[in-house]
C-alpha positions in Angstrom: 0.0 0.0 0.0 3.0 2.1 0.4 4.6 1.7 -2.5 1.4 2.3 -4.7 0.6 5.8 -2.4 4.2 6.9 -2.8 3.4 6.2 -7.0 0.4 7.9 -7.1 1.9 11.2 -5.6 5.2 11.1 -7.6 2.4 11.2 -10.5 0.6 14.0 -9.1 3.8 16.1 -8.2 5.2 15.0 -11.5 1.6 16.5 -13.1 1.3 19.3 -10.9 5.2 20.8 -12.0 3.2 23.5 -14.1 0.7 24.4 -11.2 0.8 26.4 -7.7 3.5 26.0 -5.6 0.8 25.5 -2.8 -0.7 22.2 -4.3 3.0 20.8 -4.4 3.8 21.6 -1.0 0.3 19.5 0.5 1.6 17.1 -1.7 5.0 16.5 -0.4 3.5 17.4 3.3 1.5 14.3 2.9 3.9 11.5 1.7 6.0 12.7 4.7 2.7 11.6 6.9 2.4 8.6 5.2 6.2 7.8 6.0 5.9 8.7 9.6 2.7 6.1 9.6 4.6 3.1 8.0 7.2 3.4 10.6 4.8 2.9 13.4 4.4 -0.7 13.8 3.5 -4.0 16.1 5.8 -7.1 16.4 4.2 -10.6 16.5 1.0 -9.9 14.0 0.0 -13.6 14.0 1.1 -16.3 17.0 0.0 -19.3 18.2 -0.1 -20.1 22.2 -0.9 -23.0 23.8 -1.7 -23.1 27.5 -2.6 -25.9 29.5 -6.0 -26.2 31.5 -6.0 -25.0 34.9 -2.7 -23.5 35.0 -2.0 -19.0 34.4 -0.9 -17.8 31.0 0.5 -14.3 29.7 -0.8 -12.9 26.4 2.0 -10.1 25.0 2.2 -8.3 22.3 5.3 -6.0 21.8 4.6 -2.3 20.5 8.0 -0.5 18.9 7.2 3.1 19.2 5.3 2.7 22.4 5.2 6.9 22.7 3.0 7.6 20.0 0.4 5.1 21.0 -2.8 6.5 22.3 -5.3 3.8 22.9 -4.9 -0.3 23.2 -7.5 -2.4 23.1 -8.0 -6.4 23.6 -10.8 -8.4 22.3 -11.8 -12.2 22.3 -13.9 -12.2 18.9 -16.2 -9.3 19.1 -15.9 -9.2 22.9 -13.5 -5.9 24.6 -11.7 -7.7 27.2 -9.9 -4.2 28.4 -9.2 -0.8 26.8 -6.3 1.6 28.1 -6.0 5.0 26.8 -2.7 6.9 27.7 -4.6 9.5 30.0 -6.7 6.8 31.5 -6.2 4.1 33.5 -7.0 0.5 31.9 -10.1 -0.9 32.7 -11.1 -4.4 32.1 -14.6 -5.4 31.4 -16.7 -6.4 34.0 -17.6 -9.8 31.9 -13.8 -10.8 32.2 -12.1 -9.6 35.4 -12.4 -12.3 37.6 -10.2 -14.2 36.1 -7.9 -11.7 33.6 -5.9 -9.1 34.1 -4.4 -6.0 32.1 0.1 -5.2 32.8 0.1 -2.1 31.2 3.8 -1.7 31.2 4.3 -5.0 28.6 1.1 -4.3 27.2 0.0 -8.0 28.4 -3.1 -10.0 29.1 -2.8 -12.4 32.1 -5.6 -15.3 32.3 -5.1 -16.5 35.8 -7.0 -20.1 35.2 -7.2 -21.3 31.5 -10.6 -23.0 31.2 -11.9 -24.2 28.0 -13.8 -21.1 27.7 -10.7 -19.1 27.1 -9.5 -20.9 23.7 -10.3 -18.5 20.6 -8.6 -15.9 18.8 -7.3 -12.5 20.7 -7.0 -9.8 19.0 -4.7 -6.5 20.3 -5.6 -2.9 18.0 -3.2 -0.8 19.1 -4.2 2.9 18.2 -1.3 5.8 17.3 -1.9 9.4 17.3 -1.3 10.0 13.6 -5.0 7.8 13.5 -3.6 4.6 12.2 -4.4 1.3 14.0 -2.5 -2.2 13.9 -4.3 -5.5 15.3 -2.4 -8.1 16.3 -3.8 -11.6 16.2 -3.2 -14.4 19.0 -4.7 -17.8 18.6 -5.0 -19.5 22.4 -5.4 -23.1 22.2 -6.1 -25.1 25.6 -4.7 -28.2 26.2 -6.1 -30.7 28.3 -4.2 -33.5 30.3 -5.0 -37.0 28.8 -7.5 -38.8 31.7 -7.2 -42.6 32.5 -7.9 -44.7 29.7 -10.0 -47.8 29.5 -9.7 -51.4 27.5 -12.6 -53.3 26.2 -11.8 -56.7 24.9 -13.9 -58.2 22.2 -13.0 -62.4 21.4 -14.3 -64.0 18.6 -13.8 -68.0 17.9 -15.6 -68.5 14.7 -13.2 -69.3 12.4 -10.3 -68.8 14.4 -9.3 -66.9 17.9 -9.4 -63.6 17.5 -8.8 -60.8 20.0 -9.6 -56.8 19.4 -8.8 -54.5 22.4 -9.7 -51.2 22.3 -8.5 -48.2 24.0 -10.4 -45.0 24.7 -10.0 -42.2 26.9 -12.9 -39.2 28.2 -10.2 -36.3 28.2 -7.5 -35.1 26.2 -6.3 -32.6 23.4 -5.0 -34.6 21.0 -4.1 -38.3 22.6 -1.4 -40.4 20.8 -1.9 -43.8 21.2 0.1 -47.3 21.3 0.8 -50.3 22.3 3.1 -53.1 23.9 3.2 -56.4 24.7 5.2 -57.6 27.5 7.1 -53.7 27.5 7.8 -54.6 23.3 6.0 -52.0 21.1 3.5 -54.1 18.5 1.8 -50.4 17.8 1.8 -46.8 17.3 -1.1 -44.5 16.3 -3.9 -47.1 16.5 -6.6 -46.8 19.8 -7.3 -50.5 18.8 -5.5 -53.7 18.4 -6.4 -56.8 16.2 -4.7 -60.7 17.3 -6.3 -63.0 14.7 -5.4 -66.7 14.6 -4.1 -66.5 18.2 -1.7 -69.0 19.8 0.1 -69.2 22.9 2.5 -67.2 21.9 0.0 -64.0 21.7 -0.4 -64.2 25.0 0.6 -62.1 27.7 0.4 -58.7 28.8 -0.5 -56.1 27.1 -0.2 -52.2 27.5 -2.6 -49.1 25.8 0.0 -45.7 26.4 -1.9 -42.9 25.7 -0.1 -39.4 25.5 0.1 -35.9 24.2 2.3 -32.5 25.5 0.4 -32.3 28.6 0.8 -35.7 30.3 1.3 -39.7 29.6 -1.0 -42.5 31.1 -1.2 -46.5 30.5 -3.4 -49.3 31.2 -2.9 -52.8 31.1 -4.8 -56.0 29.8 -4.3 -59.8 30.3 -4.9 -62.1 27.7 -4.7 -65.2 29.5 -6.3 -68.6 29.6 -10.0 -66.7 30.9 -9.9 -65.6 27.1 -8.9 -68.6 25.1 -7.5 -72.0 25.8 -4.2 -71.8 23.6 -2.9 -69.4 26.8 -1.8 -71.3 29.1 -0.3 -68.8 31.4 -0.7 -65.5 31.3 2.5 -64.4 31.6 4.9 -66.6 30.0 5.2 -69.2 26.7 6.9 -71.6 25.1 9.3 -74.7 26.9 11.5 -72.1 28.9 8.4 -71.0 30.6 7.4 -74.4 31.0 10.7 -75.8 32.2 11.1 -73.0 34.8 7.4 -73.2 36.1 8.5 -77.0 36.8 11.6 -76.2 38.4 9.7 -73.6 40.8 7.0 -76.2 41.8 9.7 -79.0 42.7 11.6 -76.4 44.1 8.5 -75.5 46.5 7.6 -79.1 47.2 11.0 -79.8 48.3 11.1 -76.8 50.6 8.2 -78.0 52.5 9.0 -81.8 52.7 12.2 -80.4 54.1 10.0 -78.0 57.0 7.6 -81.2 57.3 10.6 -83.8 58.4 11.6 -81.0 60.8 8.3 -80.7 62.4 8.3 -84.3 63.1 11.4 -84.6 64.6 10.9 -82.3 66.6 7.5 -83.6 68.1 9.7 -87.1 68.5 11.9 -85.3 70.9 9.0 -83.7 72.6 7.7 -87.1 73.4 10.9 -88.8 74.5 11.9 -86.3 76.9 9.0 -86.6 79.8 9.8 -90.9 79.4 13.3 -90.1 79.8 12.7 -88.3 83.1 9.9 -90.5 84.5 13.0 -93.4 84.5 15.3 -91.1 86.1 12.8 -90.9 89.1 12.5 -94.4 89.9 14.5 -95.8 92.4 16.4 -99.1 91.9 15.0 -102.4 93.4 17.5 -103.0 96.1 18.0 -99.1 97.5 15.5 -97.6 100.1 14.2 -94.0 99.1 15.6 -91.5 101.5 12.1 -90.5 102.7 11.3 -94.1 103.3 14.4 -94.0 105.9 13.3 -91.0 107.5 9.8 -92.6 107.9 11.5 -95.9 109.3 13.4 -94.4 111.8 10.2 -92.3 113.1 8.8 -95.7 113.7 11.8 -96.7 116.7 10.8 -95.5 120.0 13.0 -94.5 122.7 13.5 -97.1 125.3 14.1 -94.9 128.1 12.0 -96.6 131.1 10.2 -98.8 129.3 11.4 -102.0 130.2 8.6 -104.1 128.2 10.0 -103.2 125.0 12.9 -106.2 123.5 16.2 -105.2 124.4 17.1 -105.8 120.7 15.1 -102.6 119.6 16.5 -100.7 122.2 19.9 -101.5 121.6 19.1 -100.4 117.7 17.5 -97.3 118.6 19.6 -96.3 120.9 22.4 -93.8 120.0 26.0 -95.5 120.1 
């Protein structure tokens, strides 16, 4: 536009050479103004932001020749978010100051708590003095976190096994999905996944990663023998697994043969020992318990004046 005003009145002075003086000089007077106007001008006429849901996000928008600005204005589609005037304090619109702000020193918009409301186009007119005005154009775009996904699990047996898992999430700006089995990607891109003509060797574990800028969530799904009788363990296939799984189970039925032999030993030494010290307390046949002698010898009476009593018994009780 510039270049076609700056033609036109090089035509007109160059037509006007024979006229007044005074017609040239409003000519010339006015492609200075035009000059002084094109100088005037707004960085960052088009951006895209991204902000994430929930969180605070600054709008800016950087004016060169901030002196000769007289009014700025921001909008959301037709809607005035704030206007600020150089004599006047900014003011933003009832509508939208809960939750934004105007920073008139950076000429910035601050949303304090993106909500999906807030995604759209801005647009920032700054005004100048000469009269000319230059929007600048922001396009917000709110991202939200990926939620928790879920698997459904369709199984079909007619002609041959087939599995189809399919993963889905509620919430998310743009999820990326794939898969894995057993942590090995079989997957990318795809929110479902197809097994036909399964074996045992399709079992196992498998794993639905969804993602995108904001956050990264998984969820897992068996495919065991609940699902189709070629899996015969959910975790594992082929004769390693099988040889190991044998190895475990002999190893566990060795381990408690081991703690049952030890039980019963020891109950065999619980019952010896009260035998073994009944037999210690009985006497042999030819000695005399030393409270049967004590008893005995209570039965000898003195034979002090008692001369009816045998001499023999006196003689043995009395002391020598």
């Amino acid at each position: 536009m510039s270049k076609l005003s700056r033609g036109s009145l090089a035509e007109i002075i160059r037509a006007m050479q024979s006229s007044k003086g005074y017609l040239t000089l409003h000519v010339i007077l006015l492609l200075g103004l035009l000059q002084k106007v094109n100088s005037l001008s707004v960085s960052g006429n088009t951006q895209l932001v991204t902000g994430l849901l929930h969180q605070p996000i600054y709008l800016a928008v950087k004016v060169n020749d901030s002196s000769s600005v007289q009014t700025i204005r921001w909008k959301i589609g037709v809607q005035v978010i704030v206007e600020h005037t150089s004599s006047l304090s900014a003011e933003v619109f009832p509508m939208f100051k809960e939750r934004m702000a105007y920073i008139a020193e950076n000429n910035s918009l601050l949303i304090h708590r993106l909500s999906l409301q807030d995604e759209g186009q801005y647009i920032s007119i700054t005004s100048f003095e000469s009269g000319a005005e230059v929007g600048s154009y922001i396009n917000l775009t709110v991202l939200v976190p990926v939620s928790q996904p879920s698997i459904t699990v369709q199984i079909e047996n007619d002609p041959y096994p087939t599995v189809t898992m399919n993963c889905t999430v509620e919430n998310g700006s743009g999820p990326q999905f794939s898969w894995t089995k057993d942590n090995i990607r079989v997957s990318t891109g795809q929110r479902s996944l197809r097994i036909a003509n399964l074996n045992g060797s399709a079992c196992g574990v498998y794993t639905c990663l969804v993602q995108n800028p904001v956050n990264s969530v998984e969820r897992q799904q068996w495919i065991s023998d609940e699902h189709f009788q070629e899996c015969y363990h959910p975790l594992c296939h082929g004769p390693g697994c099988i040889l190991g799984s044998t190895l475990a189970i002999l190893c566990a039925v060795g381990f408690l043969a081991v703690i049952l032999v030890v039980q019963y030993k020891g109950r065999q030494r619980e019952d010896k020992a009260p035998d073994e010290q009944g037999q210690a307390n009985v006497p042999d046949a030819g000695e005399v318990p030393p409270s049967a002698q004590y008893h005995s010898l209570l039965l000898i009476h003195s034979c002090d004046n008692q001369e009816t009593i045998n001499s023999t018994y006196c003689t043995i009780g009395s002391p020598p």
